[in-house]
N, C-alpha and C positions, 0 to 999 in steps of 0.2 A: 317027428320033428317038423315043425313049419317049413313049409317051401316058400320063401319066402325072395320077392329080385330086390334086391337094391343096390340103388347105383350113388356109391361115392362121389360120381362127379359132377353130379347134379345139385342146382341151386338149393333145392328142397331139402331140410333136415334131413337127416337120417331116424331120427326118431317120428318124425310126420311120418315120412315112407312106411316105418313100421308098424305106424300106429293106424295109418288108411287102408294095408295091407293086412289088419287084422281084422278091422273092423269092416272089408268088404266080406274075408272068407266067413266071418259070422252072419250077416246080414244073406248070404248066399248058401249058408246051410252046409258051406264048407269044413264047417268048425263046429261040431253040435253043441246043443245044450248042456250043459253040465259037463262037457269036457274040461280038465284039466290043461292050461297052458304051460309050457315047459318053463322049469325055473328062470330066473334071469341068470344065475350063470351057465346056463347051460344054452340056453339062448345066445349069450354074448358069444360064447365061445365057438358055438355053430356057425354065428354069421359073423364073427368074426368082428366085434362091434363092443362097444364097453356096457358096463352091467348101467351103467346112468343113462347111456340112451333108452334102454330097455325099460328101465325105472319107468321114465317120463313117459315112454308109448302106455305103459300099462298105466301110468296112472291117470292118464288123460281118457283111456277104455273105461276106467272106472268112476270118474267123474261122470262119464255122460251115462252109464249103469250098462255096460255093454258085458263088461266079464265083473265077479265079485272078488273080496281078499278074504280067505280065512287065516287068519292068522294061526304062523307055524305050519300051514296046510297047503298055500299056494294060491294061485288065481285059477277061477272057475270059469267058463262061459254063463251069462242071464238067459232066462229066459227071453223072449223077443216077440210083440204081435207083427203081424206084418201091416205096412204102411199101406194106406188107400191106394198110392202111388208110391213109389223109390225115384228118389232123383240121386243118380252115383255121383255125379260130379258137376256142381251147378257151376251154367259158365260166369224230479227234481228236487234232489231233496230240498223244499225250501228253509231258509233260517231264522230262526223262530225269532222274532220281535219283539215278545211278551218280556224278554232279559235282557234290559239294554246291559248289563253290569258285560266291564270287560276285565276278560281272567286271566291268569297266570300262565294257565295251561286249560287249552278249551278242543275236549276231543271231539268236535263236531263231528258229524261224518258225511255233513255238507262244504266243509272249507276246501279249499284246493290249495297252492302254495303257488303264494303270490312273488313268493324271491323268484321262481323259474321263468314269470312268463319274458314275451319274447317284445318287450316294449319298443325299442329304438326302430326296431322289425317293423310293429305293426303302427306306429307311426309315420312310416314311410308310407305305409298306403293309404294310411289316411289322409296325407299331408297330399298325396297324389291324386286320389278322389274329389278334394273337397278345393275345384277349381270350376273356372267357368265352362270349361270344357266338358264337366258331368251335370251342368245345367238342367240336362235332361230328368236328372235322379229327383228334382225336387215336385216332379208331378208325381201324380197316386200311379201306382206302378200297378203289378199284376197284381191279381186278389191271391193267388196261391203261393204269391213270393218272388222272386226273381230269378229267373230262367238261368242264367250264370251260376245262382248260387244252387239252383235244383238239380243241376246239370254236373257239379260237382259234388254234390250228394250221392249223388245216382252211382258216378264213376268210382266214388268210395266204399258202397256200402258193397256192391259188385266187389272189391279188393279185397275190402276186409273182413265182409260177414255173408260171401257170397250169394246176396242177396240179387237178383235179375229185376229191374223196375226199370224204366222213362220217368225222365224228368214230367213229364207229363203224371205222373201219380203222386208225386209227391207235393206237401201243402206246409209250408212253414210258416209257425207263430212263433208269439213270446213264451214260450214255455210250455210244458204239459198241462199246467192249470187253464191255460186255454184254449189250445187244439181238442183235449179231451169230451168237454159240448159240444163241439162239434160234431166231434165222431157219435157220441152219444145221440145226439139230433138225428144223424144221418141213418142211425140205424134206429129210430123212431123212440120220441120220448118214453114210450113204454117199456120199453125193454127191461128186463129183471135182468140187473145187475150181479155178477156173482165175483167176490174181489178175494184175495189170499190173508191170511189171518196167522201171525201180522202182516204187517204191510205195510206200503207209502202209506202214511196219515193223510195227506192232502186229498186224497182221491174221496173219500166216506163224506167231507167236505162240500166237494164240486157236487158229489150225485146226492146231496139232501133232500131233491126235491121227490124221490125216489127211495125206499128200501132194498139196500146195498144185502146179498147174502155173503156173509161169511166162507171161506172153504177153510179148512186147518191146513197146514204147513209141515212135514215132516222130512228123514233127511233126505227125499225122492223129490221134495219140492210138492207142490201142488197137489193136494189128494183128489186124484179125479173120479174116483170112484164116490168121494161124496159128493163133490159136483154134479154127475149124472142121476144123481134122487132127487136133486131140487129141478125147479123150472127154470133156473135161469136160461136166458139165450144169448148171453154175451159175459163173457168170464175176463178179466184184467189178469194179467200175468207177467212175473218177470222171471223167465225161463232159466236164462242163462245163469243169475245169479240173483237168488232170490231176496228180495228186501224186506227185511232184513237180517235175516238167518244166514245169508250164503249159501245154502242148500243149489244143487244144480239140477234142475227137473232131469228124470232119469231117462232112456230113452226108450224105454217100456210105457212109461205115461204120455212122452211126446206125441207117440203113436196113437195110445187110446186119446189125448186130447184133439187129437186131429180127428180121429173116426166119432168121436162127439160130433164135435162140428161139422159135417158131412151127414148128421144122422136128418138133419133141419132147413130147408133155408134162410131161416131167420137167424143161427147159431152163426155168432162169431167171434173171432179171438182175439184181443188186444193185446198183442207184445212189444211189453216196454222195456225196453235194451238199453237202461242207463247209465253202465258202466263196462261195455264188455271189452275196451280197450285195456283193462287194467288186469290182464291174468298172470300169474305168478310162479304156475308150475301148469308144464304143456303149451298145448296152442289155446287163444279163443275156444267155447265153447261156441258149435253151430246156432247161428239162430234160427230158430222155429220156422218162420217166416222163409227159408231156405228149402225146408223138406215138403210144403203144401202145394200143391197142386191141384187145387180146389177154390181157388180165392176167398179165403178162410179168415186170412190173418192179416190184420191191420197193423204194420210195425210202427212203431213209435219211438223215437230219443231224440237226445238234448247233445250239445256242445257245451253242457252246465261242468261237468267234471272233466271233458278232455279240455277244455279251453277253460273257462271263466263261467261264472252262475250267471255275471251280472250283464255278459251280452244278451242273455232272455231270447236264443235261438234255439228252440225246439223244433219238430216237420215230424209229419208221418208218411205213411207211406199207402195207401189207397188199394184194394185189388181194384183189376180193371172194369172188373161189374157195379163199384160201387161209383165209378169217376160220372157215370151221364148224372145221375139224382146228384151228386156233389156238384159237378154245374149248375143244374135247377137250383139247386135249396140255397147254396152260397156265391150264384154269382154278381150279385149287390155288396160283397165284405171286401174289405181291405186290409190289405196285410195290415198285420199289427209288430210288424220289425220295420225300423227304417230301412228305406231303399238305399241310403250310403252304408250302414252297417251289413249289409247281407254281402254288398259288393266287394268290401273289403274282404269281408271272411271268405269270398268268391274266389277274389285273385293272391290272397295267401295260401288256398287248397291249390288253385290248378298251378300254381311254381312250386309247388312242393313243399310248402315251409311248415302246413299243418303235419303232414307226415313226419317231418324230423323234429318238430315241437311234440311228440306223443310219442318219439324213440326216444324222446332225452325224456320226459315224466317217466315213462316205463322205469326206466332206469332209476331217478329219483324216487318214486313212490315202491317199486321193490326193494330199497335202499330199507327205507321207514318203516314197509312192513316188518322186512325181518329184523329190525333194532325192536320196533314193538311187541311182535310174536315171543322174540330171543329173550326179552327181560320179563313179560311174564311169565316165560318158561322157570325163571326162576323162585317161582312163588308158586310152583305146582308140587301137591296137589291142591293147597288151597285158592289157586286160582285156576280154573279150566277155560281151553280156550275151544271153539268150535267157527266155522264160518271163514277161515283163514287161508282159503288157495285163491283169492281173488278180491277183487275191487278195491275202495280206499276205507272199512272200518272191519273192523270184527269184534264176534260176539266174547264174552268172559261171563264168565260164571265165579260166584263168593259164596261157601257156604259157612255165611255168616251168620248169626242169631238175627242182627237187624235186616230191616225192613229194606225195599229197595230205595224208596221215600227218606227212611234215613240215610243212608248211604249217601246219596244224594247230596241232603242237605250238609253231613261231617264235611264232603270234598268241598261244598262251596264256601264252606267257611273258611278253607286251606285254600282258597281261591283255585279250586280246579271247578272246570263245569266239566260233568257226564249226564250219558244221557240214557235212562232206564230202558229197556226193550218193551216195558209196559204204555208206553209213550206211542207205539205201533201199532197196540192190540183194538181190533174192532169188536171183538168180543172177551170178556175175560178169559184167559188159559193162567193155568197153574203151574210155575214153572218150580223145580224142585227149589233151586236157590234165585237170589237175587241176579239178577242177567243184564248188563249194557251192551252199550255199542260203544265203541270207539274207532274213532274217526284219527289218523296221520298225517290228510293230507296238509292240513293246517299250522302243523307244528314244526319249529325246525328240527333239523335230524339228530343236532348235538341236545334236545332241550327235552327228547321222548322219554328216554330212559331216566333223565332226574326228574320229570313231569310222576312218571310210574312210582318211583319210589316213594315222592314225596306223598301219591295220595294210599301206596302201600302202611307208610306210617304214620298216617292222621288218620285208617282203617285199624293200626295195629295190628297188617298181616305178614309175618315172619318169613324171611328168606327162607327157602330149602336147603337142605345138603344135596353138590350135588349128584346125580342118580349115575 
């Protein structure tokens, strides 16, 4: 049986405790491969703990692909390469313009909900900024952004995705459509490209002037074994939760994707962390960017989905090998966020109001998930859902005769818009059935579930009995 300390009277989960405490004795070779884990009741009852704390540690092992589930059989220990380095304890979608029509019910998987945010709030800061006393703000500020607002980036991302950087590395624009040339310049116009399939659409876009490689997507996230047969030297990723699949990179690839980059020193890794405030079951998944210790990995997100799309405050985050050439090549650019907007958002994080504005969404947006999850659970098996332990859309599956294109078109005649998975693809894949995304954050919570029905019966798809 696990030996296992945890202390009830400490701040920290008991399911965290359980779930760091598994995943060191694996990583440490305490726990071998292919062992078996003791059941969850038999766990609970040893440590004396309920069978749903145990649920969540194991299932949070098996989101990052540490132990396997066979079903009726138990949980396994993964396989594991070992990491270049081990660090045990570190201290956008845009909206498509081409439809102006507005719908009934629109499951974007870009919208946020706009009843929650925190107006009266962030009018005070503005209302407090915008005097003669910030005078100062209306000259050209820093080129990499405002010290205030990088400074509480830094302090955040350290919180909550344990991530170690200075303000000094990090660079904030209007969104990833513009930080991304950058990055791309910095690591030299020639660089082969190599992107996730599917994926953001915006990005195939910005690198036109360039032949973007494809990698496929499966449920480990990112195949990097085909990655390492092309030449790319610069791969886009979004780890934690893949877009558009939800796939969680497993943490057998994380590793081989880190010894990739380590094989080169032109090899580098873009990880874009666009939604990993939003998880559903467990904690956060680790970001990438956390386990390198090589200056490897270029982090990148937006405050598009914890906050609002239309503040257009993106930043990345720099390793420190790349900061001296990032002064050379861009120290003639100016920020492209205004210097009152950055400051607002500046003195909203350091009083703490971001933080409790993204425990109350939490709360909201897991709300919506499981009203959206819970109703098409009722139409299974003819609706399959995959992609559902995290962010604000998931994927569904019809196997229906039509097309996805029809499909499509029936909902907008019922004045629903969706949005196909083919909409992502940089290269064609053949999906068994027709496949969307559906997006929550946009809708209200009493309007999902008749949203669902109604384009269940303008599809003509039959409730279940249920199971």
């Amino acid at each position: 049986m696990l030996m296992l300390k945890l202390d009830k009277n400490k701040e920290k989960p008991l399911y965290e405790q359980l779930y760091i405490g598994i995943k060191y004795a694996i990583i440490h070779k305490q726990i071998e491969v292919g062992d078996k884990l003791p059941s969850k009741r038999k766990l609970a009852e040893f440590l004396n703990i309920s069978q749903t704390t145990i649920e969540i540690a194991y299932s949070q092992l098996t989101a990052e692909g540490y132990i396997v589930s066979k079903p009726r059989i138990g949980f396994f220990v993964e396989e594991l390469d070992e990491l270049p380095y081990i660090e045990e304890e570190p201290l956008n979608m845009p909206v498509d313009k081409a439809e102006q029509k507005i719908y009934q019910f629109d499951f974007h998987p870009g919208k946020i909900d706009t009843d929650s945010f925190p107006f009266s709030l962030w009018r005070k800061y503005a209302k407090n900024l915008y005097d003669s006393s910030s005078k100062e703000f209306l000259q050209i500020g820093d080129p990499q952004g405002e010290y205030a607002l990088r400074a509480e980036i830094s302090k955040y991302l350290y919180q909550s995705r344990g991530i170690v950087c200075k303000p000094e590395q990090i660079v904030i624009g209007s969104g990833t459509e513009h930080l991304l040339p950058m990055i791309l310049r910095l690591l030299e116009n020639d660089s082969i490209f190599a992107l996730e399939n599917p994926g953001y659409s915006a990005i195939p876009r910005i690198h036109l002037q360039n032949s973007a490689i494809s990698i496929p997507v499966d449920e480990d996230g990112l195949n990097v074994d085909e990655l390492e047969k092309t030449n790319a030297n610069v791969v886009y990723i979004t780890p934690s939760h893949q877009f558009p699949t939800g796939a969680v990179l497993s943490a057998t690839r994380r590793t081989q994707l880190l010894k990739w980059a380590v094989k080169d020193e032109n090899h580098y890794i873009i990880e874009d962390d666009y939604d990993s405030e939003f998880r559903y079951i467990g904690k956060p998944i680790p970001a990438l960017h956390g386990l390198d210790q090589n200056n490897k990995v270029i982090y990148i997100s937006t405050f598009t989905k914890s906050l609002m799309p239309s503040l257009r405050v993106a930043y990345f985050v720099l390793p420190t090998t790349l900061l001296p050439k990032y002064r050379e090549t861009f120290s003639f650019y100016s920020a492209t966020v205004p210097r009152f907007d950055q400051h607002i958002l500046a003195n909203f994080m350091r009083d703490g109001y971001f933080s409790k504005h993204l425990n109350r969404m939490r709360k909201i947006y897991r709300k919506k998930h499981e009203k959206l999850t819970q109703t098409f659970e009722t139409y299974y098996p003819d609706v399959m859902i995959t992609g559902d332990k995290a962010g604000m859309h998931i994927l569904i599956s019809v196997p229906l005769s039509k097309s996805e294109d029809q499909l499509k078109q029936i909902a907008a005649r019922d004045n629903i818009a969706i949005y196909p998975v083919s909409d992502y693809l940089l290269k064609p894949i053949e999906y068994k059935f027709p496949t969307f995304l559906f997006g929550f954050g946009g809708i209200p919570l009493d309007q999902i579930e008749v949203g669902i029905h109604q384009l269940m019966k303008c599809w003509r798809v039959s409730k279940s009995k249920k199971r």
